[in-house]
C-alpha positions as CSV (number, residue, x, y, z in Angstrom):
1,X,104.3,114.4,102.4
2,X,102.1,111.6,101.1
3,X,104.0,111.4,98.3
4,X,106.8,108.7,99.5
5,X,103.7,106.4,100.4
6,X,102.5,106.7,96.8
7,X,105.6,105.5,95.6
8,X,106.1,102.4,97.4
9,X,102.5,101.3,96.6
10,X,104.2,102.2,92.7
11,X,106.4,100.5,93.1
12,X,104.7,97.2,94.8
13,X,102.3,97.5,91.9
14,X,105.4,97.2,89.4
15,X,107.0,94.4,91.2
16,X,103.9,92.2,91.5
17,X,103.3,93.2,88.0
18,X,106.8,92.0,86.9
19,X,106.2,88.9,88.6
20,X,103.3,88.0,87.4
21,X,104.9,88.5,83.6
22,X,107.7,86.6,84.3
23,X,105.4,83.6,85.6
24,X,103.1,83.7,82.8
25,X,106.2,83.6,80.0
């Protein structure tokens, strides 16, 4: 199932995406 690798780019996206907000605050 290709669905576990979907999930880790997820959640890679989310982390970099959390990063980058706390940076910017």
């Amino acid at each position: 199932m290709d669905k576990n690798n979907d999930n880790e780019e997820w959640e890679a996206r989310w982390n970099e995406h959390r990063i980058g907000f706390h940076i910017s605050r």
